[in-house]
C-alpha positions as CSV (number, residue, x, y, z in Angstrom):
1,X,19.6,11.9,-21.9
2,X,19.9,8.0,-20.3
3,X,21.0,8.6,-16.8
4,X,23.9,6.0,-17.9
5,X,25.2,8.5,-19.8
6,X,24.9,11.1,-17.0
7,X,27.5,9.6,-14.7
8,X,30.9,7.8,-15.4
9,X,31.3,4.3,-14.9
10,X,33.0,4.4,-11.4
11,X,29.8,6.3,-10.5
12,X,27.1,4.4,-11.7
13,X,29.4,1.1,-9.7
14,X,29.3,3.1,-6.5
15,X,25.7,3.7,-6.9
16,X,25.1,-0.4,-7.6
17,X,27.7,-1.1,-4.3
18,X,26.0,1.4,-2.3
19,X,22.8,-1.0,-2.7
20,X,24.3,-4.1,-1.9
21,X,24.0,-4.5,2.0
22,X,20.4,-3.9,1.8
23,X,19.9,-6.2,-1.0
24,X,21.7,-8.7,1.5
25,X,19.3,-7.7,4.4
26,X,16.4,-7.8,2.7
27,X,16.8,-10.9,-0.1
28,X,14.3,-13.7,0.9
29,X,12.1,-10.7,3.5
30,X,8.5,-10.0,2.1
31,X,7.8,-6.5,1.3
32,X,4.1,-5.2,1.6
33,X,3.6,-2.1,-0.3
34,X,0.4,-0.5,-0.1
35,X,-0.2,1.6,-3.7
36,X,-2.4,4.6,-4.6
37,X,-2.7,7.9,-4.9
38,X,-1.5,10.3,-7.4
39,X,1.7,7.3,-8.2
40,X,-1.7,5.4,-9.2
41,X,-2.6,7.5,-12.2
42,X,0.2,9.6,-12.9
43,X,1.6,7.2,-16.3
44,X,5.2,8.3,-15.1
45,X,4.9,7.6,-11.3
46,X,3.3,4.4,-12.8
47,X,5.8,2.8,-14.7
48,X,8.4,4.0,-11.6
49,X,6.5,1.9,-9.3
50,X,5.8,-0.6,-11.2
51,X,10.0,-1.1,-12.4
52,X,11.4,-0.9,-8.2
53,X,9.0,-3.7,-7.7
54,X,10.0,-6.1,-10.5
55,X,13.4,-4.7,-10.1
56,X,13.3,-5.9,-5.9
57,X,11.6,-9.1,-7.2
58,X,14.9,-10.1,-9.2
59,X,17.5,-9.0,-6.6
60,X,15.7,-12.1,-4.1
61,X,13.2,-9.7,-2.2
62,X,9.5,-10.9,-2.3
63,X,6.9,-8.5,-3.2
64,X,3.1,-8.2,-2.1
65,X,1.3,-5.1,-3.9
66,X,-2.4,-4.2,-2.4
67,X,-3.9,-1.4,-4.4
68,X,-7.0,0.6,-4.0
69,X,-8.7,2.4,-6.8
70,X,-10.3,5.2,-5.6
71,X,-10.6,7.3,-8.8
72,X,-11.7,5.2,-10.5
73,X,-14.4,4.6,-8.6
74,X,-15.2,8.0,-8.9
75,X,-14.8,8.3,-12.3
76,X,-17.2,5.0,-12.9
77,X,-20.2,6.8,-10.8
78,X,-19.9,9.4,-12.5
79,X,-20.8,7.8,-15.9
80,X,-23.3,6.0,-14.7
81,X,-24.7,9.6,-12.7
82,X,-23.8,8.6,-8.9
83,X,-22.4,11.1,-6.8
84,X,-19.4,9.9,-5.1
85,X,-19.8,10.1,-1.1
86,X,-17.7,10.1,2.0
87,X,-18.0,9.5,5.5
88,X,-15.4,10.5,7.8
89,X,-12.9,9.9,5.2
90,X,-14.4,6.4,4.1
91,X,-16.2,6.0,0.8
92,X,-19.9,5.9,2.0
93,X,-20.4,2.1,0.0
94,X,-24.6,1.6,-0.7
95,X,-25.5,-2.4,-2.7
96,X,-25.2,-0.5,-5.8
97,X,-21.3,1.0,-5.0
98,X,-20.2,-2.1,-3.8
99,X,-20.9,-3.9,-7.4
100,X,-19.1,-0.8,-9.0
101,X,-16.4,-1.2,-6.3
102,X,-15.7,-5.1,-6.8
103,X,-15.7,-4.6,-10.7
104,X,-13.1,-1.8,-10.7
105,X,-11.0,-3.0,-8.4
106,X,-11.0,-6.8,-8.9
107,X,-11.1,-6.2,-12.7
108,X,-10.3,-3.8,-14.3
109,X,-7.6,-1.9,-11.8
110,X,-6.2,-5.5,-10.7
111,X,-5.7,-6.4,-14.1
112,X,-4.2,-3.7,-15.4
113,X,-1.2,-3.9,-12.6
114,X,-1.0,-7.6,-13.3
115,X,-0.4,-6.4,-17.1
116,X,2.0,-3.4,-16.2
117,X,4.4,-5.2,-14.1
118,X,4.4,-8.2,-16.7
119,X,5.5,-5.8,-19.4
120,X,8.1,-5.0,-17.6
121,X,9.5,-8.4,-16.8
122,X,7.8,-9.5,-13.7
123,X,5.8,-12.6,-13.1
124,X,2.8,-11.3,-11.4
125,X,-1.1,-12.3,-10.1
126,X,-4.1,-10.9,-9.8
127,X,-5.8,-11.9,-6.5
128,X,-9.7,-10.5,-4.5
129,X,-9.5,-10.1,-1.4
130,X,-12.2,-12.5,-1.6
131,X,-10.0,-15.8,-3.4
132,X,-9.1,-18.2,-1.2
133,X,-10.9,-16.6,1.8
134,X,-8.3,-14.3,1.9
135,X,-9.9,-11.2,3.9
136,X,-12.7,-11.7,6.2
137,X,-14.2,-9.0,7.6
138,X,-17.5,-7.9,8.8
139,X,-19.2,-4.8,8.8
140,X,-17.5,-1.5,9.9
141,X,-19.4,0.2,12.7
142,X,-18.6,2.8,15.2
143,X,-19.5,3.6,18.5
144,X,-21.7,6.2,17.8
145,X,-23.8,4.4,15.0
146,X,-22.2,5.8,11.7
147,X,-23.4,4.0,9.0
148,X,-20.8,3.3,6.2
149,X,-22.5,1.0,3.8
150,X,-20.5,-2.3,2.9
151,X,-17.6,-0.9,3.9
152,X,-15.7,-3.6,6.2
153,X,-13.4,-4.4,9.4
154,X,-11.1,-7.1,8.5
155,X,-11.3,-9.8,11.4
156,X,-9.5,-12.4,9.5
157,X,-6.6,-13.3,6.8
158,X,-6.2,-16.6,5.4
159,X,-2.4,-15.8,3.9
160,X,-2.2,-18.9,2.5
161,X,-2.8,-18.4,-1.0
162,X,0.0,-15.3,-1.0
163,X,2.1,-17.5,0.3
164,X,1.7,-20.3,-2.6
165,X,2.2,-17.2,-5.4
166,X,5.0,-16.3,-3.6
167,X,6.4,-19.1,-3.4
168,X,5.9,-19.5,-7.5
169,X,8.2,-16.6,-7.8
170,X,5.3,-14.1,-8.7
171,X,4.2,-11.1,-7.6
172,X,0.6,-11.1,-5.6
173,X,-1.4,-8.0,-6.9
174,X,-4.0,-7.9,-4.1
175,X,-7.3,-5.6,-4.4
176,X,-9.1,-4.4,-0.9
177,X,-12.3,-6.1,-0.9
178,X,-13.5,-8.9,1.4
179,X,-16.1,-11.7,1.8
180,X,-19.0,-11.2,4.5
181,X,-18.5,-13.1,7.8
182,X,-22.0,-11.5,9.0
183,X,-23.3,-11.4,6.0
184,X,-23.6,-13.1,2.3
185,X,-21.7,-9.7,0.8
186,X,-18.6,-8.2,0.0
187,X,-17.1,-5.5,1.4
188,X,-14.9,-2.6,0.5
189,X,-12.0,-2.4,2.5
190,X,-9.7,0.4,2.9
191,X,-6.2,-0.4,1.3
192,X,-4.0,0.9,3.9
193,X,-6.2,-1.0,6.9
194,X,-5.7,-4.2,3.6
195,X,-2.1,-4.0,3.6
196,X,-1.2,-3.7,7.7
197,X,-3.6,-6.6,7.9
198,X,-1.7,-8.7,5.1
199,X,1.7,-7.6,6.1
200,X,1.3,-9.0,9.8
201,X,-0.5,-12.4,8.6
202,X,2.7,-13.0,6.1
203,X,5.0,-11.8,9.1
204,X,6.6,-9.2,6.7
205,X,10.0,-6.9,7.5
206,X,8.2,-4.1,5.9
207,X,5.6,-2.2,4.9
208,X,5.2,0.7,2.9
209,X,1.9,2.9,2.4
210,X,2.6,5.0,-1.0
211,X,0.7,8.3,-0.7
212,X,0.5,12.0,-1.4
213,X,2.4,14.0,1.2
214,X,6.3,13.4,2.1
215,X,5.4,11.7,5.5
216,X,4.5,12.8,8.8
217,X,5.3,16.6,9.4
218,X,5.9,17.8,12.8
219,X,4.4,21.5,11.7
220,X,1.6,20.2,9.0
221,X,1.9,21.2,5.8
222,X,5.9,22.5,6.5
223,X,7.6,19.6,4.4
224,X,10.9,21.2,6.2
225,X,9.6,19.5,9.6
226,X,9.3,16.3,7.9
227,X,9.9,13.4,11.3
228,X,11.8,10.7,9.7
229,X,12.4,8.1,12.1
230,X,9.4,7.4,14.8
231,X,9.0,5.0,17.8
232,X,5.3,3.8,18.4
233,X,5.8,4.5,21.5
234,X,6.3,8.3,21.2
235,X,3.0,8.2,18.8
236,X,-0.1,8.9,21.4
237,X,1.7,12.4,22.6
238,X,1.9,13.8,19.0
239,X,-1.7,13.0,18.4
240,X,-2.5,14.7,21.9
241,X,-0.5,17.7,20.5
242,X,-2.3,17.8,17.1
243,X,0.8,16.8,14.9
244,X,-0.7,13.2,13.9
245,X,-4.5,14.6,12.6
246,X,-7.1,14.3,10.0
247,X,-6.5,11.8,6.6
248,X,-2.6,10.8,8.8
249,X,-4.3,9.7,11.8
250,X,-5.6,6.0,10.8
251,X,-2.4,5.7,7.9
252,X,-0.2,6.6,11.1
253,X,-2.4,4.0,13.4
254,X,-2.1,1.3,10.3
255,X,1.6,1.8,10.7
256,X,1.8,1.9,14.6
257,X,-0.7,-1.6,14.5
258,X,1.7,-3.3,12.4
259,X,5.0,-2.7,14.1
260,X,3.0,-3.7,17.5
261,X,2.1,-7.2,15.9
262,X,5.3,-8.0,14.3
263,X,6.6,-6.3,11.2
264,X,9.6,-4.7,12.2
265,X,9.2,-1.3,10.3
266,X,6.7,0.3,8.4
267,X,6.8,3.4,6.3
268,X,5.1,6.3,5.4
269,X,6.3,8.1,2.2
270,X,5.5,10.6,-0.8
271,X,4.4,8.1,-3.9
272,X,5.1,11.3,-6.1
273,X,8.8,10.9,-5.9
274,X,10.1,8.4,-8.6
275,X,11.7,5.4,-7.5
276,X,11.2,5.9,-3.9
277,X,10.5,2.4,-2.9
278,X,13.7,1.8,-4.1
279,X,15.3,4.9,-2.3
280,X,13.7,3.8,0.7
281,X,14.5,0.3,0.5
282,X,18.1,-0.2,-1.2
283,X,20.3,3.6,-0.5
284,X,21.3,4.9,3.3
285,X,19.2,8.5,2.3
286,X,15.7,6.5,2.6
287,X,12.6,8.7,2.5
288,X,9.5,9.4,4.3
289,X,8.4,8.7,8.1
290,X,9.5,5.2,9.2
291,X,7.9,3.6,12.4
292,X,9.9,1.2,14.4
């Protein structure tokens, strides 16, 4: 049954009304939404995605979308007999990943978005993190030595070139890899770090990282404890107390970082709900942690 048919007319208007400050307050903002996860290759969770986006596009709101492609990475190595491998979270990237990594995610992935929200009315483009100079980076080391491969640290974002698509009226499909500073490579980028980055070079109201749990949980793994408004400030005593640990820690710091430099609120939430950039974004429920 279409929902239209589920609701009577004054309903469906309330509904529409109900939206309308928040198209107001965020009509000419850029939105950076960060997109992977199980939204990325469930067909369903897709197409829902992909439809809040084109639909925030024609209601005035600009729209940056920076996408990893993790499995399918995985799912590449495999065919060609590579065993995936991680390193404190990070995809360990050897000479040979990286070319797997660039090809995925600058082609085929990137494409396939560009195609997707095209179908469904949008004006989009595919862009590297490598066009136009647009992610810098250099390589990612710690300070006890761990090797990750070509896997990068972002030191620099040329946002021009986002800018000019924006300013076309399309929508910027942006994949995590960047051109070597250091050295004559290109380096794989994690997508959340990719997004923060992006969202405080185009000085954006928001950004959203899409991913696989409801947000932050004040008892891990008790989606009832669910904390749904955060300062940064208040940050550093729930990673003392273990609440902010493992995979949330650098999603949460990603979230913290861009507040601190400019974007006024950033958001964690569950990319396995339908619609839920558009929950979050245009209804007074919202969903997910929000960091202010």
């Amino acid at each position: 049954m279409m929902i239209s048919n589920m609701f009577p007319p004054e309903v469906r208007a309330g509904i529409l009304t109900e939206a309308l400050p928040y198209i107001r307050e965020y009509s000419g903002q850029t939105i950076v939404v960060k997109y992977g996860g199980n939204a990325m290759i469930n067909e369903e969770l897709k197409r829902a995605v992909i439809q809040d986006i084109v639909l925030l596009k024609l209601v005035g709101i600009h729209v940056v979308l920076v996408h990893g492609g993790g499995p399918e990475i995985s799912a590449m190595l495999k065919k060609i007999g590579k065993e995936s491998k991680f390193v404190n979270g990070l995809r360990y990237t050897d000479a040979e990943t990286m070319e797997i990594v660039q090809m995925i995610l600058c082609g085929k992935v990137g494409k396939d978005l560009v195609a997707l929200l095209e179908k469904e009315g949008g004006r989009s483009v595919g862009l590297c993190g490598m066009d136009g100079g647009l992610f810098r980076a250099v390589k990612l080391t710690d300070e006890d030595g761990t090797d990750y491969g070509y896997v990068g640290e972002i030191k620099e974002v040329r946002a021009e070139i986002v800018e000019d698509m924006l300013a076309k009226g399309l929508i910027p499909v942006v994949s995590s890899v960047a051109a070597g500073i250091d050295e004559e490579t290109s380096y794989n980028i994690n997508a959340d770090t990719a997004a923060e980055k992006l969202a405080v070079a185009l000085g954006a109201k928001k950004l959203i990282l899409l991913t696989d749990v409801r947000g932050l949980m004040r008892t891990p793994g008790d989606d009832s404890t669910l904390i749904e408004r955060l300062k940064v400030s208040e940050v550093p005593a729930l990673v003392k107390a273990g609440v902010i640990s493992g995979g949330m820690i650098p999603k949460v710091e990603c979230c913290v970082e861009a507040v601190r430099q400019g974007v006024e609120r950033a958001n964690i939430q569950d990319g396995r709900v339908p619609h839920s950039i558009l929950i979050e974004l245009l209804s007074r429920d919202g969903v997910g942690t929000m960091f202010s």
